[in-house]
C-alpha positions in Angstrom: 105.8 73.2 78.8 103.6 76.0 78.1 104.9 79.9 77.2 102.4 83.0 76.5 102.9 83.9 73.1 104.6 87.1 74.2 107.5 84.9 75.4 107.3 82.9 72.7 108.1 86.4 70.8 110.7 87.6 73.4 112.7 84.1 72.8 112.2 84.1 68.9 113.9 87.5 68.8 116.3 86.7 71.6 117.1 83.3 69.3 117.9 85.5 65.9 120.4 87.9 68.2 121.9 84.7 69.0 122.1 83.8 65.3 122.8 87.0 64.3 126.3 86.8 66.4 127.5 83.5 65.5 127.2 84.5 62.1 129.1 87.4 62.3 126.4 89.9 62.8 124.3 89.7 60.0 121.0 91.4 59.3 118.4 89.0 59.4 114.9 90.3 57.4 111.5 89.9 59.4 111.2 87.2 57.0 113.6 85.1 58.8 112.9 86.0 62.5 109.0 84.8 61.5 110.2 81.3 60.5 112.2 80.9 63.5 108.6 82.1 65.6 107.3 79.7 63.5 109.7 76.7 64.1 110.0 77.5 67.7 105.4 77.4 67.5 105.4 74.0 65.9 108.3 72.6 67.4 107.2 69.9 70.3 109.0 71.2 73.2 106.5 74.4 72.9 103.5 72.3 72.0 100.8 72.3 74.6 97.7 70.1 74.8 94.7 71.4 73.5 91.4 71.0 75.9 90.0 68.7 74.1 93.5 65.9 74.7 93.4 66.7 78.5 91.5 63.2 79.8 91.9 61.1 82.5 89.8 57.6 83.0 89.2 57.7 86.9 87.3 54.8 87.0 90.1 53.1 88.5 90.6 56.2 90.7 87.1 55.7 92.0 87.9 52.1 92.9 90.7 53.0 94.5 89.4 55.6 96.6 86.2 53.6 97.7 88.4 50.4 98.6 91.1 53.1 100.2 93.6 51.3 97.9 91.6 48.0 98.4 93.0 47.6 102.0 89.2 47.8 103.6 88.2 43.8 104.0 91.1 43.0 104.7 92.5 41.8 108.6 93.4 44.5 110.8 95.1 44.6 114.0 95.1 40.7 114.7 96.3 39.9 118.4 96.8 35.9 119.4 94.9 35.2 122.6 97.0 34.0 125.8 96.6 30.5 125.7 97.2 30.6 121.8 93.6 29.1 121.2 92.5 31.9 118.8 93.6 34.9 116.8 90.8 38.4 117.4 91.5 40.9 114.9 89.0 43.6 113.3 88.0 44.0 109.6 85.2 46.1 107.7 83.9 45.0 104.5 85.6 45.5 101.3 84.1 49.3 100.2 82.9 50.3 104.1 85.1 51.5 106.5 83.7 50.5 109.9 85.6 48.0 111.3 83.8 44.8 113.4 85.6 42.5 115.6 86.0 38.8 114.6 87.5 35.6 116.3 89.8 33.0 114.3 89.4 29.1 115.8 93.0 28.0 115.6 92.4 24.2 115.7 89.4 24.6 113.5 90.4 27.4 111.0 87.1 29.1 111.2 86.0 32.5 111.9 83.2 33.8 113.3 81.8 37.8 113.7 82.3 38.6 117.2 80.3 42.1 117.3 79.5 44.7 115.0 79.3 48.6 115.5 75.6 48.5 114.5 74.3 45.7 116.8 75.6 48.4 119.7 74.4 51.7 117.6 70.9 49.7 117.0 70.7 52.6 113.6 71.9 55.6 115.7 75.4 57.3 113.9 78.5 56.9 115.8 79.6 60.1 117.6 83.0 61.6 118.3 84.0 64.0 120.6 86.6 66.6 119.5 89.1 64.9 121.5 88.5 61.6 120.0 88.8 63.0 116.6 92.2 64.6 117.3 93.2 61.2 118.7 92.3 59.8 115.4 94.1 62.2 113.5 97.2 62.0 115.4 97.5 58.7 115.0 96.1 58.4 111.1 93.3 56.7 111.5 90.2 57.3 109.0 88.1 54.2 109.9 85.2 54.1 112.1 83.3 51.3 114.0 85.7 49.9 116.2 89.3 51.4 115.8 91.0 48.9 118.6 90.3 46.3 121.2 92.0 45.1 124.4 92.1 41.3 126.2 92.5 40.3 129.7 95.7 38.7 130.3 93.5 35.3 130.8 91.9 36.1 127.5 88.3 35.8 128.5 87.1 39.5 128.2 87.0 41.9 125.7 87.0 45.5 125.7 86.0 47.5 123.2 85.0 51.5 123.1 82.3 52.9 120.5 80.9 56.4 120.3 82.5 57.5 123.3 81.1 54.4 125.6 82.8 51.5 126.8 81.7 47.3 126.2 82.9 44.1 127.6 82.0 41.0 125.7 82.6 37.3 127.0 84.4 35.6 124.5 83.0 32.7 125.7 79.6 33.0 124.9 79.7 36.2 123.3 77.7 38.4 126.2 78.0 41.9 125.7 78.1 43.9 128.8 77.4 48.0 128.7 79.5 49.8 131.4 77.7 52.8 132.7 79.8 55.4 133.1 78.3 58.1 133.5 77.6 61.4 130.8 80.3 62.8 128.6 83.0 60.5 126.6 85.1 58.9 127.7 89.1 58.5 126.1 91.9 56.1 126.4 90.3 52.5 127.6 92.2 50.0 129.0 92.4 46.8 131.4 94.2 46.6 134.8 96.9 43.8 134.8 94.5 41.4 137.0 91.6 42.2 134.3 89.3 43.1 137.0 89.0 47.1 136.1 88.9 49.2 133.5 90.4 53.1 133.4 89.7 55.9 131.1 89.8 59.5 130.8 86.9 61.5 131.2 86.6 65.4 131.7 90.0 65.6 132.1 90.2 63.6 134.8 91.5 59.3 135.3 88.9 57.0 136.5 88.4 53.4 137.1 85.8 50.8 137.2 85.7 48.3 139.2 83.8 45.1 137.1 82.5 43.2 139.7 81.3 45.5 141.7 80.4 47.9 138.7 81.5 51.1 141.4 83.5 53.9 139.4 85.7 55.8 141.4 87.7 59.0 140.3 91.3 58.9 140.7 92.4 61.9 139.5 90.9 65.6 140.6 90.5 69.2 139.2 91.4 68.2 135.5 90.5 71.1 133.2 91.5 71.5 129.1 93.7 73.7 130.4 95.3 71.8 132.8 94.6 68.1 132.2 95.3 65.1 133.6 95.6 61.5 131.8 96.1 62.5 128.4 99.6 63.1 126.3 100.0 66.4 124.9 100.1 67.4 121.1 103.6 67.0 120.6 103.9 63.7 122.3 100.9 62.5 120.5 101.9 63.9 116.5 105.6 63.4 116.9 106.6 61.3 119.7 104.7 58.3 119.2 102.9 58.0 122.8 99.6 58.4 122.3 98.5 57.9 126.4 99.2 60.3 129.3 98.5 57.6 132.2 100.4 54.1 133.0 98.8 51.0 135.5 101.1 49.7 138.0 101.8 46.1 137.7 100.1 45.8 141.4 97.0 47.1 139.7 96.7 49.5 143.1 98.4 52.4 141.2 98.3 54.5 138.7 101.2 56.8 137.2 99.8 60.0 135.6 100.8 63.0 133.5 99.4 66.0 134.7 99.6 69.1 131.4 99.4 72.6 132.0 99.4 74.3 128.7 98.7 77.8 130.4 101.7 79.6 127.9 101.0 77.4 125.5 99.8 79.7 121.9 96.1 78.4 121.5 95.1 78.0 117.2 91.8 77.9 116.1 90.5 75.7 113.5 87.5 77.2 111.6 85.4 75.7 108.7 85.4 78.8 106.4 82.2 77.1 105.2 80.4 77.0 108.4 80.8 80.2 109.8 78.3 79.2 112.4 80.6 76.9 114.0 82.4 77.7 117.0 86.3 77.5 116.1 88.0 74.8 117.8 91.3 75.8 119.9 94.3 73.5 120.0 97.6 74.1 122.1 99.9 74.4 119.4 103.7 75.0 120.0 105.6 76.4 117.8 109.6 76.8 117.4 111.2 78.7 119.8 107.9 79.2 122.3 106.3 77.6 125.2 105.5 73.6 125.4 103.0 72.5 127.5 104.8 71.7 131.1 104.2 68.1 131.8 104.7 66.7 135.0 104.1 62.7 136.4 102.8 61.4 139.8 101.9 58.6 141.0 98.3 57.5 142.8 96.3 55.2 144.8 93.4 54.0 142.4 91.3 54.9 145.7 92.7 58.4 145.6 94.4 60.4 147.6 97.7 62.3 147.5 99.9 62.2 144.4 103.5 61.7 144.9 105.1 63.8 142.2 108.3 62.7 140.2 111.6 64.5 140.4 113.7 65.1 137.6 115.6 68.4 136.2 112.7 69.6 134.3 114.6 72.6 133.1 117.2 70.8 131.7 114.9 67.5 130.3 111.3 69.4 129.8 109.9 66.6 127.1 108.8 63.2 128.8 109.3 61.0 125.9 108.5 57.3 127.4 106.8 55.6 130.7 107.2 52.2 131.3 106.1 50.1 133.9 106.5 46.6 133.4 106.1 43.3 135.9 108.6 42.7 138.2 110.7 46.1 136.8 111.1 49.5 138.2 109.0 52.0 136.7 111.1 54.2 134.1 110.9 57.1 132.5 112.7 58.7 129.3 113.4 62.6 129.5 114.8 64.5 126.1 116.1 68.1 126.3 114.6 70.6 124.5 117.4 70.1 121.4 117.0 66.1 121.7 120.4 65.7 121.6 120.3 64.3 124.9 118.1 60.9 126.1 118.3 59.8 129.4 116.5 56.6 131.4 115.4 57.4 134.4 114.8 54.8 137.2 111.6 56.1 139.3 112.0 55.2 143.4 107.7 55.5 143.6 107.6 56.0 147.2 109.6 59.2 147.7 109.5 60.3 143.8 113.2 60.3 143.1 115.0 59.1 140.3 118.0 57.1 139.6 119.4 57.5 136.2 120.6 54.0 133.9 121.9 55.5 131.1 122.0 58.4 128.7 122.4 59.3 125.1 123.6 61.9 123.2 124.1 63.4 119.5 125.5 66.0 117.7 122.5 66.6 116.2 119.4 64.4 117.8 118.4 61.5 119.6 115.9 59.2 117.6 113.0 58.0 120.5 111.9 54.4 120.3 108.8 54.1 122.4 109.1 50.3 122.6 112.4 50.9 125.2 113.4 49.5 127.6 112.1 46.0 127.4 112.6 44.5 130.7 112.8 41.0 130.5 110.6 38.6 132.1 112.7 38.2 135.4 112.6 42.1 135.8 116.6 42.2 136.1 117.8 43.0 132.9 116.3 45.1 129.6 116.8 45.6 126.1 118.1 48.9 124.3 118.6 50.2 121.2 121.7 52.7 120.8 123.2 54.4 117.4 126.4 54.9 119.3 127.6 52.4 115.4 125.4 54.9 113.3 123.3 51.9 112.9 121.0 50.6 115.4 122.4 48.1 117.8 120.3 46.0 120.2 121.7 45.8 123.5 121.0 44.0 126.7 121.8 45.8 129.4 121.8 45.0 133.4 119.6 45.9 136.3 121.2 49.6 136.5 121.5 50.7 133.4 125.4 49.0 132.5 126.0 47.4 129.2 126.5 43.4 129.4 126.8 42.8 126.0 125.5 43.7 122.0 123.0 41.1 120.7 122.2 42.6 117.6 124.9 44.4 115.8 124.6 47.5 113.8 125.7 45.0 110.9 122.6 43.1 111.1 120.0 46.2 110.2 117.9 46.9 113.7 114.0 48.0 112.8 111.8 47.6 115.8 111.5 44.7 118.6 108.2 42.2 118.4 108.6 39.4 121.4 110.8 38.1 124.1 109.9 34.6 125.5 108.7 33.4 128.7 112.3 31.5 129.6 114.4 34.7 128.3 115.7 32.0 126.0 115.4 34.2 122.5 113.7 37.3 121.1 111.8 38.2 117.6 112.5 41.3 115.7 112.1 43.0 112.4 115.4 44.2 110.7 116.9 44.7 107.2 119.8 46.3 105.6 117.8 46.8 102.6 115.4 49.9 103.8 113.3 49.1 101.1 111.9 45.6 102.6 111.5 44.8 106.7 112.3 40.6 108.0 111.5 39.1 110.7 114.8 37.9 112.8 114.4 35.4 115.9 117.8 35.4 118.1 118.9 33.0 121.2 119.4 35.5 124.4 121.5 32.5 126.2 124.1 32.0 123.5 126.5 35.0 122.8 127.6 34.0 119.8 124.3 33.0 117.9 123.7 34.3 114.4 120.0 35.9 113.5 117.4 33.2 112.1 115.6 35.0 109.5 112.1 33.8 109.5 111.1 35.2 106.3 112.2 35.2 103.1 110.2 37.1 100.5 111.0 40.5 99.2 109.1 42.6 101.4 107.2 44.2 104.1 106.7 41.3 106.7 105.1 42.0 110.7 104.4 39.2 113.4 102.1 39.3 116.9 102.9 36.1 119.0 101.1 34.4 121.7 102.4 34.8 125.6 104.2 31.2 125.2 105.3 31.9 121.4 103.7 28.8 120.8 101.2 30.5 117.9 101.6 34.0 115.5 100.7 35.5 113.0 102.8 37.2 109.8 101.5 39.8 108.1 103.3 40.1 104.5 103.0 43.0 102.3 104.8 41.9 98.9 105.4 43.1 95.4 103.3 40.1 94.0 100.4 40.6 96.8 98.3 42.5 98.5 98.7 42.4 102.6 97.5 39.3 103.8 98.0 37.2 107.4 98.8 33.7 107.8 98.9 31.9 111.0 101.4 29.8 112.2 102.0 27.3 115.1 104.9 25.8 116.9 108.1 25.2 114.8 106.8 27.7 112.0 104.0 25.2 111.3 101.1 26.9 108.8 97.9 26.9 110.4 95.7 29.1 108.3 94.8 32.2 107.1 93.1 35.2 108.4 89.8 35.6 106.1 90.0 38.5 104.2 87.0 40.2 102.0 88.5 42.8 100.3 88.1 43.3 96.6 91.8 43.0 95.0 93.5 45.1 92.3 92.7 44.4 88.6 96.0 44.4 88.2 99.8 44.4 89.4 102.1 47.4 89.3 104.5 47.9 86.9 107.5 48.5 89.2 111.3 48.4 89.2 112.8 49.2 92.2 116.8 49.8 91.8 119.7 51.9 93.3 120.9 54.6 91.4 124.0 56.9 91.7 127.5 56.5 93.5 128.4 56.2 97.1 128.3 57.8 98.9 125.0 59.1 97.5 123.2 56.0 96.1 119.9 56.2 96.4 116.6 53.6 96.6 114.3 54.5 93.8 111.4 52.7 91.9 109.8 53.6 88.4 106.3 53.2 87.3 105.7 52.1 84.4 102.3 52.4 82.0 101.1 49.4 81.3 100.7 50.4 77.8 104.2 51.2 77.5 105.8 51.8 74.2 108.7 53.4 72.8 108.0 57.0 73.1 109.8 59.8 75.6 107.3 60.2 78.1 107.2 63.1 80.9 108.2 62.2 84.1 106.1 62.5 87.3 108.6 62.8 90.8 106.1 61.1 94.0 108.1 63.0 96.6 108.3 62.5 100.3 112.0 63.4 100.5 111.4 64.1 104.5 113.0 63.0 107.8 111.6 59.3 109.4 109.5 58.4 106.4 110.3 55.8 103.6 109.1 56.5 100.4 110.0 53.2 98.4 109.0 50.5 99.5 108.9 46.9 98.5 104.9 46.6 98.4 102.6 46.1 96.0 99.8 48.2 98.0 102.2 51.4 97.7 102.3 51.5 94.1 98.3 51.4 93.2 98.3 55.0 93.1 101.5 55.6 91.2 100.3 53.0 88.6 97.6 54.9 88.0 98.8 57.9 87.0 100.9 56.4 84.7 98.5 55.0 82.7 97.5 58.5 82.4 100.6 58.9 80.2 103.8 59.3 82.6 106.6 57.7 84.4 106.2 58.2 87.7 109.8 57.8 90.1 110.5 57.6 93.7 113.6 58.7 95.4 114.8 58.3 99.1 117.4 60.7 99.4 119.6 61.6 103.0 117.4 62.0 106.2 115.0 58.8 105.2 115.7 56.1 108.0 117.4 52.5 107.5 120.4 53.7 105.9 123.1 54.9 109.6 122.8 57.8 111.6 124.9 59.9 109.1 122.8 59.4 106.2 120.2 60.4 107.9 121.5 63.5 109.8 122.6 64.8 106.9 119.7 67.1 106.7 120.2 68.7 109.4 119.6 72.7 109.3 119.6 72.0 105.7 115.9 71.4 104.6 116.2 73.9 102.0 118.9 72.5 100.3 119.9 68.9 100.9 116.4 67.0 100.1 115.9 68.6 96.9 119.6 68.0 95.7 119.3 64.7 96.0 115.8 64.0 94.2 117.9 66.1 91.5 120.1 63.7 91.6 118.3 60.8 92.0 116.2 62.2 89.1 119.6 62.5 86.8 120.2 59.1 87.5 117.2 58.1 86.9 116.8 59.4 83.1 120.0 58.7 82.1 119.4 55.1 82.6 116.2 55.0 80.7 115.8 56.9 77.7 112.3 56.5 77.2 112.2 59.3 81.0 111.7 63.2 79.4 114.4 65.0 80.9 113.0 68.2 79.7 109.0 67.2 81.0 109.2 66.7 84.7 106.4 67.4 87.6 106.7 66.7 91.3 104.2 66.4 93.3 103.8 65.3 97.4 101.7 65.9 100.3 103.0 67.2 103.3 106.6 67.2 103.5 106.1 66.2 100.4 103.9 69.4 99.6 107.0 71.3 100.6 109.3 69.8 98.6 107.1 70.5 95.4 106.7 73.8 96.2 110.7 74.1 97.0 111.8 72.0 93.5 109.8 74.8 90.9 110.9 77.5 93.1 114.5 77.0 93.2 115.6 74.2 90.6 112.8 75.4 87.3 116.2 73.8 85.2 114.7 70.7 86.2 111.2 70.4 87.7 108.0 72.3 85.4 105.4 71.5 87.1 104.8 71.2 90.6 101.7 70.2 93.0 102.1 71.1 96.9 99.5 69.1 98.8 99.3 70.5 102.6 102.3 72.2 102.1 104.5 73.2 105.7 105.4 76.7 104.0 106.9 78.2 106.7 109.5 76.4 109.6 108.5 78.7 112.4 104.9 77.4 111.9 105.5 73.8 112.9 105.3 72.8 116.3 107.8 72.5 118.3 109.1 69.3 119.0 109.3 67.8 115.3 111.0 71.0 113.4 113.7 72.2 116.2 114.8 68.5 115.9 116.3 68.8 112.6 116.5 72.7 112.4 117.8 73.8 115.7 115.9 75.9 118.1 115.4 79.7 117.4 116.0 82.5 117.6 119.9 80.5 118.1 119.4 78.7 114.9 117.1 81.2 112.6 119.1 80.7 109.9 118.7 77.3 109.2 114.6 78.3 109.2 115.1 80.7 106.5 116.8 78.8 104.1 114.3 76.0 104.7 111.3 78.7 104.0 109.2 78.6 100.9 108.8 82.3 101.7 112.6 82.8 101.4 112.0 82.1 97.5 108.5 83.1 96.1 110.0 85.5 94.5 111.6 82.6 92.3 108.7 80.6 90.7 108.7 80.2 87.1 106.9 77.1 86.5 103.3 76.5 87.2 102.3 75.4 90.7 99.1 73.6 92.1 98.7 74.2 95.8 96.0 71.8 98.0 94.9 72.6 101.3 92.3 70.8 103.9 90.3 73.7 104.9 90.1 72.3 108.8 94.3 70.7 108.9 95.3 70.5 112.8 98.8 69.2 111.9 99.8 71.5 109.1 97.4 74.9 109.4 95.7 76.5 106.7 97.8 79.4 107.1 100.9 77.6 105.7 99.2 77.3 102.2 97.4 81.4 103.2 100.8 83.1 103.4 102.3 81.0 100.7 99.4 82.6 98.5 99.7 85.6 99.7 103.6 85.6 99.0 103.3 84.4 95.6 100.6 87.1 94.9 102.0 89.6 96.3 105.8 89.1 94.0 103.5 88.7 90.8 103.1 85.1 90.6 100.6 82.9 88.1 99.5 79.4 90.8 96.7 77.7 91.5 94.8 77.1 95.0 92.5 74.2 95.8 91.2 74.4 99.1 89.4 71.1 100.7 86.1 72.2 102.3 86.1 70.9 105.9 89.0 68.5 105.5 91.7 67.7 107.8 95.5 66.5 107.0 93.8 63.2 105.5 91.8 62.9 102.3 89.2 59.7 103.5 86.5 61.0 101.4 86.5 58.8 98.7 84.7 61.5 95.9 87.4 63.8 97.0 89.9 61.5 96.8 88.9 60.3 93.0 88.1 64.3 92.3 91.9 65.3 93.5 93.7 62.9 92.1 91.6 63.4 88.4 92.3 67.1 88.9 96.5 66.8 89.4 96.7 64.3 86.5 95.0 66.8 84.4 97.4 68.9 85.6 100.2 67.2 84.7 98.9 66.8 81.4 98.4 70.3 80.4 102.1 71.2 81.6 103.8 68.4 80.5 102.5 66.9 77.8 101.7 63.7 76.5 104.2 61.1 75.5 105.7 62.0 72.0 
């Protein structure tokens, strides 16, 4: 902790009142006040590091950033072809980030390269539009080369997009087709259900190829940025989890559409305050309490034509959360109001537009979306759906109009997400666990009601599976604590066939990592402590890794999570993690708790947490803690040393959401209500409601070019704090968005907030 000597002064002689009174008022000479200055000077909890003790070794940290947390080499996205021959997936080397596509030989067990980005760039540099890039950033993705890949349902073509042009390649013999289509990029690639054409977006408008006869025809008309067609707004993109504004038929005649207008949407501008001579880009950004974007959905003849438009009360539902259109099923739709305490499932009649609805439901405070519901089933008369009517998920199967037959997977059981059904309806696979902390894979009979879960995995962990169409073939990717993510395929009964080839460089070494529970019900919390690996018995200041927000998990049983954390405590700390109320996997009610109550229930319980925490281990500083986080996380550092500086000294805000009423729409009036109705619950979640309160040294970090949170969260935080007298640092990130892929600023950032940590906290005594 560091003080200016004149408060050093100011508490000496506030010290020798205090003495003075409890001993009855006596004089005490200059003499005597000077020892106490000189006690208080030499005593440890006011020593501060000279310059000289302020190191950090990043050459770790420059590892770690060039291997993005040695996760490049490794499989990605594997995907088991039909006839459960082969397992495609993509992978880059270990310290590049473009991504080629490779083919796994089942009965063999050997892999050969597919394609790479460069045999299609031939030494030209891949180009995105702007579009693309917000794509990207919406759904987190940093890598280049080939980001995803599709298969015809026969699995003999591939399709692949690069640089804003699409590729078919034979897996066969490997024949790499070009499809002309025409100037500008194009967005959004994907099959038709018979595999004989290919859509995409382009200039706003839907197209499709036809293979065979290599004719592109336009299905959509008069798309413009303002008023597009084919592409899912912002919102639906960053917060909902649909990342596509246009649906084949099952026929593949048809195409279902959205059509955006975002005329009263507020346009932002992104500028590069160190390219001055770039144009700004706009984005349509909604914030609480405005205009969304109007979204509306028709239906059209891949040849063209007139659009039949679907009906539904608009007023009442304006957010279209979910499209589905499987085989053999109705074409459905899920609406939300604009408080998202309603969901209903809509049942679309395509011919005259009107809907039928199948089943609604409501919250008190909102409706979590799940973009993989409904499942139909195979025989396109019943689905799958997941309710919290138990506060827990339940999995239910439900008939042909919408009407309960029966629970198959109780809220007991720990619901996560849904993988596979098979052919024969006869069973389903699913990930679930009531341990937050670690994700199993479940498979479950659908023809016998009283069948238990068979849990196919059995190591502590993070464990996902991709099937083949017959289930007769998968892979499981496992993230553990002992390794890093790694894919193993398997064939019928669970037999081992293999692994997926990785290159990636691995860690030098394993996290030091407890994770525990700590507190009482009904406020025990998941937490995990890092460790130096040079521990020894000394008190050591304490480092909070905060996330603390809504629909994130911040401990996690994987080693891959904790390479970061170790690191900086081998810089001399103990870093924790705490998942307080409002983190999912633990009942509705845990995690509505937060509602309207950002300000004040997050941070209580990492206080708590944090209690717990160093009252269990006595080697934890009590009196030495930092925070730190990135985007929810950035506001939850900035919150802690502004309103609890009795516990946290140090803080570091990374993209900080300063201010509610700047966040778009659809995430913030979900958990803080919809203003001007709810405006109080935005000002007591607003770091501007308490810059006049910082005492403890603060580190704010800002991406210069940040689409998700703006610039001008960190700007008027800066300007608040400045303006109330306030000592705080600002490091902005020239040109950068909400992600930190560059690998120098990566090792640069992190060296520069363990440094600070170090000056404000100390080193371990």
């Amino acid at each position: 902790m560091r003080f200016q000597s004149s408060k050093i002064d100011t508490f000496a002689l506030a010290e020798g009142e205090r003495l003075n009174k409890e001993n009855g008022n006596m004089n005490m000479k200059p003499s005597v006040i000077a020892s106490i200055v000189l006690f208080l000077i030499s005593h440890p909890a006011f020593a501060q590091p000279k310059p000289k003790d302020l190191a950090v070794d990043t050459t770790y940290l420059r590892t770690l950033a060039q291997t993005r947390s040695f996760q490049l080499g490794r499989p990605q996205k594997p995907m088991v072809t039909p006839d459960g021959s082969a397992v495609l997936f993509l992978r880059s080397e270990a310290r590049s980030a473009k991504l080629s596509l490779f083919e796994f030989d089942i009965e063999t067990g050997k892999t050969r390269e597919l394609l790479t980005p460069e045999q299609l760039l031939k030494g030209a540099a891949e180009k995105l539009s702007p579009e693309e890039k917000a794509i990207r950033e919406r759904m987190r993705v940093s890598t280049g080369g080939f980001t995803n890949f599709q298969l015809t349902d026969d699995g003999t073509l591939i399709l692949l997009s690069l640089s804003g042009r699409l590729y078919t390649v034979e897996r066969a013999g490997t024949k790499i087709t070009e499809l002309a289509t025409g100037k500008g990029f194009l967005l959004d690639p994907k099959f038709s259900p018979d595999g004989k054409k290919v859509s995409f977006v382009r200039d706003h408008d839907v197209y499709v190829l036809d293979l065979a006869a290599r004719k592109e025809s336009r299905v959509t008309t008069g798309g413009t940025a303002l008023k597009p067609n084919g592409t899912a707004e912002f919102v639906a993109q960053e917060e909902m989890g649909r990342f596509t504004g246009y649906w084949w038929a099952p026929d593949s005649e048809r195409i279902v559409y959205q059509q955006t207008d975002n005329s009263d949407v507020e346009v932002w501008h992104v500028a590069d305050p160190i390219h001055p001579d770039v144009k700004p880009t706009p984005f349509y950004y909604p914030r609480p309490g405005k205009n969304n974007a109007t979204v509306k959905l028709g239906v059209v003849s891949i040849d063209g034509g007139a659009t039949q438009w679907i009906g539904w009360d608009h007023k009442k539902y304006p957010y279209l959360a979910t499209v589905r259109w499987a085989k053999k099923a109705p074409l459905c739709i899920a609406v939300q109001t604009r408080d998202q305490r309603e969901l209903v499932l809509l049942e679309v009649e395509v011919k005259s537009g009107k809907t039928t609805k199948l089943l609604t439901e409501k919250s008190s405070t909102w409706v979590n979306l799940r973009q993989e519901m409904p499942r139909w089933l195979p025989s396109g008369d019943e689905f799958l759906w997941v309710s919290e009517i138990d506060d827990y998920p339940r999995l239910e199967l439900r008939n042909r109009n919408g009407k309960i037959r029966r629970v198959i997977v109780g809220a007991d059981v720990g619901y996560q997400s849904f993988i596979s059904v098979d052919p024969k309806e006869e069973a389903i696979t699913f990930n679930a666990s009531r341990n937050p902390t670690e994700s199993h894979l479940f498979r479950m009979s659908l023809k016998d009601s009283f069948a238990e879960p068979e849990k196919l995995t059995k190591e502590p962990g993070l464990h996902s599976a991709v099937f083949s169409r017959k289930l007769d073939a998968y892979v499981i990717t496992s993230r553990t604590m002992q390794s890093m993510p790694r894919s193993f395929v398997y064939g019928k009964g669970g037999k081992p066939l293999g692994e997926l080839p990785s290159v990636a460089e691995n860690p030098p070494h394993a996290p030091v990592v407890e994770m525990l529970e700590v507190g009482v019900e009904p406020r025990k919390f998941r937490a995990a402590v890092v460790l130096p690996r040079d521990f020894d018995a000394k008190k050591y200041p304490v480092i909070v890794d905060v996330y603390g927000g809504p629909h994130h998990l911040h401990v996690l049983a994987a080693q891959n999570r904790w390479l970061l954390d170790q690191w900086y405590a081998d810089q001399g700390f103990i870093v924790v993690a705490i998942d307080g109320r409002g983190t999912p996997g633990r009942g509705a009610a845990w995690e509505q708790a937060i509602y309207q109550k950002f300000g004040s229930v997050p941070l209580d319980d990492q206080v708590a947490g944090l209690k717990a925490l160093t009252a269990k281990y006595t080697m934890m500083d009590a009196d030495r803690v930092g925070i730190d986080g990135w985007s929810f996380g950035g506001y939850m550092s900035a919150l802690a040393v502004m309103r609890r500086p009795d516990v946290f000294k140090a803080g570091v805000a990374g993209a900080p959401v300063c201010d509610w009423m700047d966040y778009d729409t659809h995430y913030t009036e979900r958990y803080l209500g919809v203003p001007p109705k709810d405006a109080e619950a935005y000002k007591e979640g607003s770091l501007l409601t308490y810059a006049d309160d910082l005492k403890r040294p603060l580190m704010i970090l800002h991406g210069t070019a940040d689409d998700n949170v703006y610039l001008r969260h960190s700007l008027r935080m800066v300007d608040s704090l400045f303006r109330a007298g306030k000592d705080f640092e600002m490091v902005p990130l020239s040109g950068l968005t909400h992600m930190v892929p560059d690998p120098l600023v990566m090792e640069r950032l992190h060296g520069r907030i363990a440094l600070f940590f170090q000056k404000h906290l100390g080193r371990p005594r």
